[in-house]
C-alpha positions, 0 to 999 in steps of 0.5 A: 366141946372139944378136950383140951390141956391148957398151957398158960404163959407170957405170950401175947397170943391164943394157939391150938395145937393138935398133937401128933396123939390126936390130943389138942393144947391150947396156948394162952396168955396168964390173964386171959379170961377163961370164957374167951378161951372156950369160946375161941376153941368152940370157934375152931372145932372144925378147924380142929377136927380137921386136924385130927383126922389129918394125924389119924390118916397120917399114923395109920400109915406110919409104920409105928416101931416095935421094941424088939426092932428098936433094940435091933435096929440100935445094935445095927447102928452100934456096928454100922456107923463106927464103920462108915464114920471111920471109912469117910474120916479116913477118906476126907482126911478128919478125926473125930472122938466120940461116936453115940447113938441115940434116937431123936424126934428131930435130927438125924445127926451131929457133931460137937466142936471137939468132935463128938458125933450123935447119930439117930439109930433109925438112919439104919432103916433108910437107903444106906446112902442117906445113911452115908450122907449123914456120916459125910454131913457131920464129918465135914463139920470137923473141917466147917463148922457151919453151913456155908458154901465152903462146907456143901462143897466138903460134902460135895467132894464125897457124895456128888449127888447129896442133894439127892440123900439130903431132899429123901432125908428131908421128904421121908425122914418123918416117916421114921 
């Protein structure tokens, strides 16, 4: 029978998640009966095994980080945003306070509304257009402090073709 870690809650529902280290946590509810939760990851070790081989093939073509090009990496996007964010503020007509670096799973950038910006140090790795795209993404939320219309058309205004960038981001960001 398959390993797993098992995380009991409120929830209704019996999950499994494969994770991206291979390992396997399933999800159930607090009074579930043991048997019946080994008997439904019994049921989904194919499923599972599945999964598992996905993960494998996925991390043998990810290119895994090493420190030494993390700490470069960081100290490029130390130098390189404070300049980018600077030339488009300057171009789009916004300030800004704030500029910190940090290295999140899942977002690439943000702006807080006092005009604080967050950007993932692993932006440096891409095409500097995705890079720029990101810069001009947060520093349009100092005019729209949304999503709407409105703000795609500020981000329009500097980078016609972001949609490009936006879709490169959204299709190879993971691979980061």
């Amino acid at each position: 029978m398959t390993e797993y870690e098992l995380i009991r809650s409120g929830r209704k529902s019996l999950t499994i998640q494969v994770k991206t280290d291979g390992s396997v946590v399933v999800r159930a509810p607090l009074r579930l009966a043991k048997y019946r939760i080994e008997r439904f990851v019994t049921e989904h070790e194919d499923w599972i095994r599945t999964q598992q081989k996905k993960v494998e093939k996925y991390r043998e073509q990810v290119h895994v980080i090493t420190e030494e090009e993390r700490r470069d990496g960081i100290l490029r996007a130390k130098k390189i945003f404070p300049e980018r964010t600077a030339y488009f503020a300057k171009r789009m007509g916004v300030t800004y306070n704030r500029i910190t670096i940090r290295e999140q799973k899942t977002r690439w950038g943000s702006c807080s509304s006092v005009g604080n910006l967050n950007y993932n140090w692993k932006l440096v790795l891409m095409p500097e257009h995705v890079m720029d795209y990101v810069v001009i993404h947060e520093l349009a939320h100092r005019k729209e402090m949304n999503h709407s219309a409105r703000f795609y058309a500020v981000v329009a205004q500097q980078m016609p073709d972001y949609k490009v960038w936006q879709s490169w981001l959204k299709e190879h960001g993971r691979e980061y």
